[in-house]
N, C-alpha and C positions, 0 to 999 in steps of 0.2 A: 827165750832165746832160741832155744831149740826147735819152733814151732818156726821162726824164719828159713833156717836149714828146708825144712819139710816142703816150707813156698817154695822154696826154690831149686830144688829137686824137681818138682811137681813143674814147674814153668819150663825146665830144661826140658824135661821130657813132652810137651806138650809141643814146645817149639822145634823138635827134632822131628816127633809124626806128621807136623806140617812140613817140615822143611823135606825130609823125604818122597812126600806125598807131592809137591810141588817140582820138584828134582825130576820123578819118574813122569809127570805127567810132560814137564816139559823137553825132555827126551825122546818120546813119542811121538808128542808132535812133531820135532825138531828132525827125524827121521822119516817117519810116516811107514815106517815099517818095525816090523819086529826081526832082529838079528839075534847072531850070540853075544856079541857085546852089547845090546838093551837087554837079555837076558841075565849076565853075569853083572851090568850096573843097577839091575833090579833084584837080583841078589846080594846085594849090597848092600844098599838101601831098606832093604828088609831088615839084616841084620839091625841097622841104626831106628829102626823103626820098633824091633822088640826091644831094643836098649830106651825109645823114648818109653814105653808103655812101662817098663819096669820101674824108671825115675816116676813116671806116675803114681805108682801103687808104694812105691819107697816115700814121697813127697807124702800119700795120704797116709798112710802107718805113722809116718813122724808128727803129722800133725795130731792124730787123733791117740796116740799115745801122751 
Protein backbone atom coordinates (compact mmCIF):
# COMPACT_ATOMS: atom_id res chain seq x y z
CA UNK A 1 0.00 0.00 0.00
CA UNK A 2 2.61 2.24 0.95
CA UNK A 3 4.60 1.57 -2.24
CA UNK A 4 1.41 3.42 -4.15
CA UNK A 5 2.05 6.61 -1.98
CA UNK A 6 5.71 6.53 -3.28
CA UNK A 7 4.20 6.28 -7.29
CA UNK A 8 2.57 8.86 -6.67
CA UNK A 9 4.72 11.13 -5.06
CA UNK A 10 7.26 10.44 -7.70
CA UNK A 11 4.52 11.24 -10.77
CA UNK A 12 3.55 14.55 -9.01
CA UNK A 13 6.91 15.54 -8.85
CA UNK A 14 7.76 14.56 -12.27
CA UNK A 15 4.63 16.22 -13.77
CA UNK A 16 5.58 19.60 -11.89
CA UNK A 17 9.39 19.63 -13.59
CA UNK A 18 7.54 19.40 -16.65
CA UNK A 19 4.93 21.57 -16.04
CA UNK A 20 7.28 24.32 -15.06
CA UNK A 21 9.83 23.66 -17.73
CA UNK A 22 6.92 24.17 -20.18
CA UNK A 23 5.54 27.29 -18.22
CA UNK A 24 9.03 29.01 -18.64
CA UNK A 25 9.70 28.17 -21.99
CA UNK A 26 6.39 29.21 -23.16
CA UNK A 27 6.70 32.71 -21.52
CA UNK A 28 9.78 33.27 -23.46
CA UNK A 29 8.44 32.77 -26.26
CA UNK A 30 5.40 34.57 -25.56
CA UNK A 31 7.57 37.77 -24.78
CA UNK A 32 10.58 37.31 -26.78
CA UNK A 33 12.30 39.14 -24.37
CA UNK A 34 13.75 38.80 -20.95
CA UNK A 35 12.13 41.47 -18.30
CA UNK A 36 11.79 41.58 -14.46
CA UNK A 37 8.63 39.93 -14.56
CA UNK A 38 10.09 36.64 -16.76
CA UNK A 39 12.61 36.92 -14.15
CA UNK A 40 10.48 36.80 -10.87
CA UNK A 41 7.87 34.18 -12.99
CA UNK A 42 11.17 32.06 -13.46
CA UNK A 43 11.82 32.38 -10.06
CA UNK A 44 8.99 30.81 -9.32
CA UNK A 45 8.84 28.16 -11.27
CA UNK A 46 12.06 27.29 -9.89
CA UNK A 47 10.90 27.15 -6.67
CA UNK A 48 7.97 24.50 -8.08
CA UNK A 49 10.52 22.83 -9.83
CA UNK A 50 12.77 22.00 -6.61
CA UNK A 51 9.42 21.06 -4.97
CA UNK A 52 9.03 18.55 -8.21
CA UNK A 53 12.65 17.10 -7.81
CA UNK A 54 12.14 16.47 -3.95
CA UNK A 55 8.43 14.64 -4.56
CA UNK A 56 10.95 12.66 -6.90
CA UNK A 57 13.58 11.53 -4.47
CA UNK A 58 10.46 11.35 -1.48
CA UNK A 59 8.26 8.88 -4.29
CA UNK A 60 11.76 6.82 -4.59
CA UNK A 61 12.77 6.54 -0.76
CA UNK A 62 9.04 5.25 -0.27
CA UNK A 63 9.26 2.87 -2.85
CA UNK A 64 12.53 1.38 -2.16
CA UNK A 65 11.82 1.32 1.66
Amino acid sequence: MIENYGLTIQVIGEVLIAFTLLRVHHRVLSDRKIDKKVFSEMKLEQKFGYIGVACIVAGYLIQVI
